[in-house]
C-alpha positions as CSV (number, residue, x, y, z in Angstrom):
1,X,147.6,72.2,-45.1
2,X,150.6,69.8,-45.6
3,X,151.1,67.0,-42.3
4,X,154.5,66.2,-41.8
5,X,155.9,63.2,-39.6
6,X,155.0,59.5,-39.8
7,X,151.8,59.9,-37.6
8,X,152.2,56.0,-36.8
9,X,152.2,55.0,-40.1
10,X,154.8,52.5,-41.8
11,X,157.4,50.6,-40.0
12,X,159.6,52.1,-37.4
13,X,163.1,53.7,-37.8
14,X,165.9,51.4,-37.4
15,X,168.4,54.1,-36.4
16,X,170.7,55.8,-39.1
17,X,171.9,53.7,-42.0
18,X,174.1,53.2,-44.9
19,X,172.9,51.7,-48.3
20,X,175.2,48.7,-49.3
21,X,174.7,47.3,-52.7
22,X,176.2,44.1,-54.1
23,X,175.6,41.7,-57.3
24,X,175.5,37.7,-56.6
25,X,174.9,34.9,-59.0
26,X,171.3,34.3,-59.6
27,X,171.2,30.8,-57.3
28,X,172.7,32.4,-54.4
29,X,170.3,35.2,-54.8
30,X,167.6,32.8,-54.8
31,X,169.1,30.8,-51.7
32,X,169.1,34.4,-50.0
33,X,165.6,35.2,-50.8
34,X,164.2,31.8,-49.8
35,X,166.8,31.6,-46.5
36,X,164.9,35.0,-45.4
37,X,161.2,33.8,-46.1
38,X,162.1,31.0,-43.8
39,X,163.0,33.1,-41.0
40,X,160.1,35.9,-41.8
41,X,162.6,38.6,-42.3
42,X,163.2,40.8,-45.5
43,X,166.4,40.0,-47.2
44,X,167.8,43.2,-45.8
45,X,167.2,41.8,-42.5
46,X,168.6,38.9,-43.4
47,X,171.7,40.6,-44.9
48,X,172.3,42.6,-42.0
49,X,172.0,40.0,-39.4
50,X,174.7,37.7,-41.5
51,X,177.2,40.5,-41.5
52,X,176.7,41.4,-38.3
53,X,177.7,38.1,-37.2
54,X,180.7,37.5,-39.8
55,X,182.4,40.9,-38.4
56,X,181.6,39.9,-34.7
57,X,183.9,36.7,-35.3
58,X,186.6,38.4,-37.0
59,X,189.7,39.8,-34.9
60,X,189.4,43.9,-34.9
61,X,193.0,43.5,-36.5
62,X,191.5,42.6,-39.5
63,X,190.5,45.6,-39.9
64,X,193.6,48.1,-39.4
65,X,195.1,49.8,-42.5
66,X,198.3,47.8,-43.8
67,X,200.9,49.9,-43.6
68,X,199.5,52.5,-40.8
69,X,201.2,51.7,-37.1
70,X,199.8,52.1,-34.1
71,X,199.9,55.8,-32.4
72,X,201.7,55.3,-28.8
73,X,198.5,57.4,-27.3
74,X,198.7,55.0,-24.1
75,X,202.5,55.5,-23.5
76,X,202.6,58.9,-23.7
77,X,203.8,60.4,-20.3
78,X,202.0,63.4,-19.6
């Protein structure tokens, strides 16, 4: 009979994810792979934590759709 489940093997879930895939010159690459040894993470980890921070210090506006105005949801008398 089949098991199913993880049955405390392999590394824990990190939640729901998206796969994001890019292409970088080789020395970056390298830079990358050696910047995350240093800090004992996988490059995935290292990825992650990097974007994470480069959103956090950008304004949310950044991120509106040119063109698209703002609905007037909170001055809308009911």
């Amino acid at each position: 009979m089949a098991t199913t489940g993880n049955r405390g093997g392999g590394r824990r879930s990190k939640g729901e994810r998206r796969f994001v895939g890019t292409r970088v010159d080789v020395k970056s690459a390298d830079q990358l792979v050696r910047a995350a040894k240093g800090r004992g993470v996988t490059v995935s980890e290292f990825v992650e934590a990097t974007i994470k921070k480069e959103l956090a210090s950008m304004d949310p506006s950044d991120f509106a759709h040119p063109g698209q105005e703002e609905l007037p949801i909170g001055r809308m008398v009911s």
